[in-house]
N, C-alpha and C positions, 0 to 999 in steps of 0.2 A: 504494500500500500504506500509504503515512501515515494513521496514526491521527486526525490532526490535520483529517482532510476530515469526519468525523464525526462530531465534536463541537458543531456548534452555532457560533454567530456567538458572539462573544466578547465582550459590554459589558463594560467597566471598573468593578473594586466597587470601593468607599468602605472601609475602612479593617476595621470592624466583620464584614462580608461575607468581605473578604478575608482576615483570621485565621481565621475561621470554616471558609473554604475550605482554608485551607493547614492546619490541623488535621485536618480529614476526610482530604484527599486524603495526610496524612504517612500517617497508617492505612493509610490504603489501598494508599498503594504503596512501606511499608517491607516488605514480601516482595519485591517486586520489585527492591528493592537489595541485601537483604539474599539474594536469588536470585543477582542479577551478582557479587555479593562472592565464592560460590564457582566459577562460570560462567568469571570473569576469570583465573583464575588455572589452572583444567583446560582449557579448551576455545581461549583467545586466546591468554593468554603463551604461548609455546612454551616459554622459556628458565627457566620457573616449575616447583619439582621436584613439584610437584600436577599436572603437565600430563598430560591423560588422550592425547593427541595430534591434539589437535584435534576440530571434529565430526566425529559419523558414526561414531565408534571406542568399542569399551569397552577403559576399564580395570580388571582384575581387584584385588582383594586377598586375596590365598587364605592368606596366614598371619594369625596371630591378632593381632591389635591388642596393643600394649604402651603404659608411659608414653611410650616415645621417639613414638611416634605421636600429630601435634601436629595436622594439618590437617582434622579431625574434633574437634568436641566432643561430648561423649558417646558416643563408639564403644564398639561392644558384638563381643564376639567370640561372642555366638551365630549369627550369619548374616551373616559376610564378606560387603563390599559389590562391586558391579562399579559405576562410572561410566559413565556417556554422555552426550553432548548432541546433539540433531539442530536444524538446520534447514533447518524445511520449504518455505522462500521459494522454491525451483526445483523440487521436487516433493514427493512424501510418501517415507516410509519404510518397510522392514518391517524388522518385526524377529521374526526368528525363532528357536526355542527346542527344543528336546532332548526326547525324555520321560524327564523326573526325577522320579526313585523317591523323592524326601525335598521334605519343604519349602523350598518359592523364592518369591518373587514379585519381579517387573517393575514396579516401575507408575513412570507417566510422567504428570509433571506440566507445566502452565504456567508462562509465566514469574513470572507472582504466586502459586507452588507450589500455585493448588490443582489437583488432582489429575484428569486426561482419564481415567483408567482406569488397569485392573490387568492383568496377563497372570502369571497363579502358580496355587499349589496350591487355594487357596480360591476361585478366581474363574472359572478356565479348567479347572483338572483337572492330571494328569499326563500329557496327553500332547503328545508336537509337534505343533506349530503356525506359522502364518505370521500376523503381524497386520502390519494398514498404519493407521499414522499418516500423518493426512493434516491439515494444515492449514489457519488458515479460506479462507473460498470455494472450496475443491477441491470440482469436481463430476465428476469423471473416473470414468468405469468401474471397477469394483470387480474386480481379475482374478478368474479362477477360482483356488478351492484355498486362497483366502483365510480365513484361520479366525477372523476378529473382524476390525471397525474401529474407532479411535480418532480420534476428531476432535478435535484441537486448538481453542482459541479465541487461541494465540498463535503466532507465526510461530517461537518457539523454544522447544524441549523440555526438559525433563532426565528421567532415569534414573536414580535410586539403587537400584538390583536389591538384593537381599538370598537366600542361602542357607545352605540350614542347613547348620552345622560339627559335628561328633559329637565332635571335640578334634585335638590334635594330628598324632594317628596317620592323619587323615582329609584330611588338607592333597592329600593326591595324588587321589585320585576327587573331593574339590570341585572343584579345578582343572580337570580332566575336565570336570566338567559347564558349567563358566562356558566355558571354552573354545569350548564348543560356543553358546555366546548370538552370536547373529549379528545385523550392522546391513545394510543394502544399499536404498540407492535403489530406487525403483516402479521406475526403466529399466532398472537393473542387473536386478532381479530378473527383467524381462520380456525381456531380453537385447533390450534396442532402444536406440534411440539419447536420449543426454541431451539435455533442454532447455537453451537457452542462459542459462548462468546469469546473477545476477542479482550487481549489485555489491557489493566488498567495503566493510562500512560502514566507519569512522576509528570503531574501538572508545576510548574512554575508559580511562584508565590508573582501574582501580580505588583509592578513598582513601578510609581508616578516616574520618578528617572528617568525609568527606561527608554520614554519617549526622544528623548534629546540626547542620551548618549549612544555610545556606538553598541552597546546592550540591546537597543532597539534591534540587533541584528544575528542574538543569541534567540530571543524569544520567537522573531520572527523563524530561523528556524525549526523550532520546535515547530509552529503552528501551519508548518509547508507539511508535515506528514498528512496532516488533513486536507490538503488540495493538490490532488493531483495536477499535472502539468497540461494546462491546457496550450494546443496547437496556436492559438491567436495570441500564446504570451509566451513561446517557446524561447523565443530571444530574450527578453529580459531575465527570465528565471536561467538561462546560457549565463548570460552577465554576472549573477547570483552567482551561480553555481562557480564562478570564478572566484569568487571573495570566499567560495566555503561553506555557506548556505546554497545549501542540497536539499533540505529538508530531511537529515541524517542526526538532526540534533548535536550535532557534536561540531558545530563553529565557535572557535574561539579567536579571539583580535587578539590576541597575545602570539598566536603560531603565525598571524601577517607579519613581513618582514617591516622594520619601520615607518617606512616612507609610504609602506601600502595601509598601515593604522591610523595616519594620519589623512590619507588622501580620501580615507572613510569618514573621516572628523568631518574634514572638510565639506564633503558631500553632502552629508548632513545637514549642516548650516545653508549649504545652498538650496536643498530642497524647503528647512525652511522659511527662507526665503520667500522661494516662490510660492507657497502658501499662502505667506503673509500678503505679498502682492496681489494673490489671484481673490481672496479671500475682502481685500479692501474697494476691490468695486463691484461685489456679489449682493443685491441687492433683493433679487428675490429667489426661489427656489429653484425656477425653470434648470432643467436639464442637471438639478441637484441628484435625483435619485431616481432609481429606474434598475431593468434589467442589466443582463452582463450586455446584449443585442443593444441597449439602449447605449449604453455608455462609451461602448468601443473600445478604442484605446484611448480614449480620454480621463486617463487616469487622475490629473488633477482634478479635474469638476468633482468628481466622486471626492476627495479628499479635501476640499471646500465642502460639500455637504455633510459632511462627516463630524467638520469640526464645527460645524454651525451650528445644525442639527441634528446631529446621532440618529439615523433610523428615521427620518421624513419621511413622507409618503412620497412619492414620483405627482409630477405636477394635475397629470390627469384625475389622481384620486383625491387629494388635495392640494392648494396652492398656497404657500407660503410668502410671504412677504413681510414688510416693515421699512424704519425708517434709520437711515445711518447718520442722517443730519434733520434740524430743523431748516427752518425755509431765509434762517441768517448765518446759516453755514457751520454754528454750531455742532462740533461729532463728537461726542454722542448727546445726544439733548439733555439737559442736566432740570432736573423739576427744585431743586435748589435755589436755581437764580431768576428762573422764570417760568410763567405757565405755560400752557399750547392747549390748542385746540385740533382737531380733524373735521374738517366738513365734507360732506359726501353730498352732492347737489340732487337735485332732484333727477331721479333715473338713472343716477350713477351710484347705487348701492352696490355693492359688492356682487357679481351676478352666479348666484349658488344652484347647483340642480338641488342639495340637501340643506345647506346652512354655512353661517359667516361667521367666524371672530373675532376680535382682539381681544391681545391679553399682555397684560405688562409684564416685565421683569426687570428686577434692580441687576445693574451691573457693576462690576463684572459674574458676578454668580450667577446670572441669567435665570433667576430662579423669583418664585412668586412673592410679592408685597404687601408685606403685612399694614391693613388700614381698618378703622373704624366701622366700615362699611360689609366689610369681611369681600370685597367684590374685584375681584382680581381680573374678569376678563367682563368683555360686552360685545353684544352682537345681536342679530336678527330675535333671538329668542327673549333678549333678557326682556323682564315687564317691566312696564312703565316708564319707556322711553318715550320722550316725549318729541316728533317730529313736528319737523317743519308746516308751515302749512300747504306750501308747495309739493310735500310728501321728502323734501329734505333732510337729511341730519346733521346734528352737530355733536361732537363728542368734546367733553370738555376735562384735558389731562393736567393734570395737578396735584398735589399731593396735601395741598386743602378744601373740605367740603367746600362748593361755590354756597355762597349767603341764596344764591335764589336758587328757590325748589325744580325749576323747572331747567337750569342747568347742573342742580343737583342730583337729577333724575339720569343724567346722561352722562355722570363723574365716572372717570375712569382714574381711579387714584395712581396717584406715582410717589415712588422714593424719595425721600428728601437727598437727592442726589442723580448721579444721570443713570438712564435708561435707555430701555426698547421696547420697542411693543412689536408684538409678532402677529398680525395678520392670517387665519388661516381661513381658505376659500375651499369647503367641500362639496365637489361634482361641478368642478366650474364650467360654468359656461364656456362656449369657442371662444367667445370676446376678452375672456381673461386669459388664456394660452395664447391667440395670435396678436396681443398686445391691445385689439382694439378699447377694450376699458383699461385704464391707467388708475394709478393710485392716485389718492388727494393729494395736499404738500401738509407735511405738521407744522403748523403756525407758532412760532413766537407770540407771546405778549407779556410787556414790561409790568409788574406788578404797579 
């Protein structure tokens, strides 16, 4: 199953090559660390309070995300998430589903998240179903009764499920329906006997580190046994396999000769670099997240959404966006020094086949904002917004209740400090994909 038989005979680069290579391949396989970052701590720790209880198990979250909820950035309390992780190294999976009356989707991604498919309201329908995830090389018979396949291209899965929440009041029928998402092995399902499985690996203590030093390229090792070498990335993992990473676990930066340890440093820094760059005029999600088909060799995009948002939907199921500056150039908007507003004109609401949000988060933790109101996000649903009479809106961002009620009603609190607000458009319209509806500007206003 090592990835590292695939790859290509390994010559030794010169220095220039091999920055080169360890630049590409940080790209490349920062999803897949920044994958184990939340992987290590749901699926391996046990003793980790994020533990989803190992594979093969979901974990539900059926109440609404608050500040205290740290283990998620950007969590949104439109569609409470369920957890899972599978692998598929001793056989495939099904996973089967309820018929849900409201919006859900399933989709299950690789370990360098891009994305094997969907099971939800936009893709499969509302009704029950059984899908088998199957892993690479699985050539096994398809049982009967089977309602879709998903073929992995990595030996390990994840699951960030999503359902819609109506509010508080709704916490017991969501519950209900997650309840009912179910995991179970091909043998279980076929009530026949298990294959013998397959060993357990010496997982890696996950480390914040790793990311930035040349360690990034111990771990990623390890994590190539679980993806085989695919034909459209044969080259890069050629390059890899130069520096040592085979996917053999056994790369260490100490056996590179010096100038080859450093020329990895180096590389590093360059990739990121380019992050940093690609990442500072990334403004909404388009062409963030998607299949392996989707993405190509566009291995930066993918690592721009990764570090924005960890596991986004692909723009067709949701669309993402928000704002990097105010409309006086301000980056990043600070509710500190001054208020803002959003105004959304008449007919230029956000255009949803399901529904709209926004949702703040204090930065840099990108995480929910603790206010008076307990009201963290607004959107199509929330009650008692009070619109325009033109059929207009105005949202008014601040991080003090406004004195009138009726832009009290449409407060979206902020941080006593600078922010974001994230934008999320589910079943958008064409108008929102081919550009033709555009976002508002976030207004300044001087206290």
């Amino acid at each position: 199953m090592s990835a590292g038989n695939g790859a290509g005979p390994a010559a030794a680069p010169t220095a220039g090559p091999a920055r080169s290579a360890a630049a590409d391949a940080w790209i490349w396989g920062y999803p897949l660390l920044q994958n184990y970052r939340t992987m290590y701590p749901q699926a391996i720790d046990p003793d980790d309070p994020r533990s989803v209880g190992g594979f093969g198990r979901f974990r539900h979250y059926s109440q609404p995300f608050t500040p205290a909820n740290t283990d998620v950035v950007t969590p949104n309390n439109d569609t409470p998430y369920s957890w899972a992780w599978l692998d598929l190294r001793d056989e495939p999976w099904v996973v089967s589903v309820p018929a849900v009356d409201r919006y859900y989707v399933l989709p299950l991604h690789d370990l360098d998240t891009s994305y094997v498919g969907y099971i939800g309201t936009r893709t499969t329908g509302k009704e029950a179903g059984d899908y088998l995830v199957a892993g690479p090389g699985w050539r096994g018979q398809v049982p009967d009764g089977i309602s879709g396949v998903l073929r992995a291209d990595t030996f390990l899965v994840g699951i960030l499920g999503r359902t819609y929440l109506a509010g508080p009041g709704d916490v017991a029928a969501l519950r209900t329906i997650q309840e009912q998402y179910r995991l179970r092995p091909l043998s279980e399902f076929l009530d026949t006997a298990a294959p013998h499985p397959v060993g357990e690996p010496v997982w890696p203590v996950w480390r914040e580190e790793d990311l930035d030093s040349a360690e990034f390229f111990t771990l990623l090792d390890f994590l190539l046994q679980f993806f085989p070498v695919l034909d459209s990335e044969r080259e890069l993992r050629e390059r890899l396999a130069a520096l040592g990473v085979d996917g053999s676990g056994e790369f260490e930066l100490a056996a590179l000769k010096p100038e080859i340890q450093e020329a990895v440093r180096l590389g590093i820094a360059d990739a990121r670099e380019r992050l940093e760059a690609a990442k500072s005029g990334a403004a909404d999600s388009t062409g963030w997240f998607g299949t392996r088909a989707e993405h190509g060799d566009d291995h930066l995009t993918r690592a721009v959404g990764v570090d924005k948002g960890l596991y986004g939907l692909p723009a067709a199921e949701a669309w993402y966006a928000g704002w990097l500056e105010d409309d006086r150039g301000n980056r990043p908007p600070d509710a500190s020094v001054r208020d803002h507003t959003v105004h959304f004109p008449a007919g230029q609401l956000p255009p949803a086949r399901f529904f709209w949000s926004a949702t703040m988060y204090r930065l840099p933790e990108r995480l929910l904002v603790a206010n008076p109101a307990d009201r963290y996000s607004i959107g199509d649903r929330t009650p008692g917004l009070v619109y325009d009479e033109d059929g207009g809106l105005t949202l008014y961002v601040q991080k003090d209740r406004p004195d009138d009620p009726k832009q009290a009603a449409n407060w979206l609190p902020a941080p006593d400090g600078p922010f974001t607000i994230a934008v999320r458009v589910y079943g958008p319209e064409p108008s929102v994909l081919d550009g033709g509806w555009s976002m508002p500007t976030l207004a300044a206003h001087d206290r």
